[in-house]
N, C-alpha and C positions, 0 to 999 in steps of 0.2 A: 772248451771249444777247440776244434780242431785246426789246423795247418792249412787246409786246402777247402776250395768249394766245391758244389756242383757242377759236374762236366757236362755240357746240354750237346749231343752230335747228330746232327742231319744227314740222313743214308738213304738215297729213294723214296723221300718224299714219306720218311719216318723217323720219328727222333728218339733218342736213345741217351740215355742220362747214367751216369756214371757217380754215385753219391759220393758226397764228400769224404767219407769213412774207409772208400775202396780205389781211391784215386790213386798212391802208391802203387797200389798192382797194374794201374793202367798204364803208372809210368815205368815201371819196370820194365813192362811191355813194348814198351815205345823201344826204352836204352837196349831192347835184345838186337835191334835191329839199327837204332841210331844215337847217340849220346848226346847229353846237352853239350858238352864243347864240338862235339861235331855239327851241330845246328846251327849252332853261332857263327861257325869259321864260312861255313855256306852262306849263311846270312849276311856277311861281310861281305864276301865275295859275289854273291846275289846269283848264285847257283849252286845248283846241288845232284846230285844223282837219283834223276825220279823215279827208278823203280825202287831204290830204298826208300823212298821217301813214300811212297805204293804200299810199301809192304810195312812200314813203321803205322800209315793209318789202318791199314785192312788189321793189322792185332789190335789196335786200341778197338776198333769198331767192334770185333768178334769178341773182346772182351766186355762190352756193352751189352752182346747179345745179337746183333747182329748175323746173320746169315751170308757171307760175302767174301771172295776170293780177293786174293793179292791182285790178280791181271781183273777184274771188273773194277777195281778201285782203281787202277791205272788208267783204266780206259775212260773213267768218271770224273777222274781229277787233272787230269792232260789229254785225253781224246777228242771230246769237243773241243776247247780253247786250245787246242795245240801245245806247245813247248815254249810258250813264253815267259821271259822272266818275270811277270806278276801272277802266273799262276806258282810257279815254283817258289818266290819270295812269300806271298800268303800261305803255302801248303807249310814253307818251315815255321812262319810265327804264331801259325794255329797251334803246332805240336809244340812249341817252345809257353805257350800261354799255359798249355793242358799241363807244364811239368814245372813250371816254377810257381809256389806260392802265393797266393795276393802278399801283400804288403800290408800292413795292419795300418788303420787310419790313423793319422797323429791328430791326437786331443789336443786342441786349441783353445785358451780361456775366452772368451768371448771378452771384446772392448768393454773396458767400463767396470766390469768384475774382479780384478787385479787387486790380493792384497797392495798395499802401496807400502814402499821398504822403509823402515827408517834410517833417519841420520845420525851418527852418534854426538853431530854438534850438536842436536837438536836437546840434549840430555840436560836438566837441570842440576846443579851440584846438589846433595842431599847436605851439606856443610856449609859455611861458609866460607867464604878462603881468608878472611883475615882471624879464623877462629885456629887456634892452639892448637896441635898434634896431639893423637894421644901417644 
């Protein structure tokens, strides 16, 4: 099993899937143009430079297959809704989703299932104790 899932991305009203197998490439794609610690420090700071931010999705997208310039992704992802900081704080936790791994689920015993420990008072002597040494 691998590291990563399926990338599912919406582009005019067409989606474009990224398998699990080829996500690496997508993310390399990404870091040519923005790093995960430079996401992060934007994400903190709840801003970022949108035409890298432009030009970080138009590679993943055209890595998908996608048919799409750098400036119609600008214009698609801050044209309509402006330069607000929730389209800019979405645009980086979308790319920060696509390049860090899930988390693998932690197995939890269900209630009730639990070998139960034992105690070592609990140990009956195999001797008796007023019996002789050998």
């Amino acid at each position: 099993m691998g590291s990563f899932e399926d990338i599912h991305l919406q582009w005019a009203d067409s989606e474009y899937v990224i398998r699990a197998n080829k996500v690496l490439g997508a993310i390399a794609r990404i870091e040519d143009v923005l790093t995960l610690n430079e996401l992060q420090r934007f994400s903190a700071r709840g801003t970022a430079p949108m035409a890298k931010l432009s030009m970080a999705y138009g590679a993943v997208l055209r890595y998908a297959g996608a048919k799409v310039t750098d400036e119609e992704v600008y214009a698609g992802m801050f044209g309509s809704t402006g330069t607000g900081a929730d389209a800019v704080v979405e645009s980086i936790s979308a790319l920060v989703a696509m390049m860090v791994p899930p988390q693998p689920a932690v197995k939890e015993t269900p209630p009730g299932n639990a070998v139960p420990a034992r105690s070592a008072s609990s140990k009956r002597p195999t001797r008796s104790r007023s019996a002789p040494g050998k």
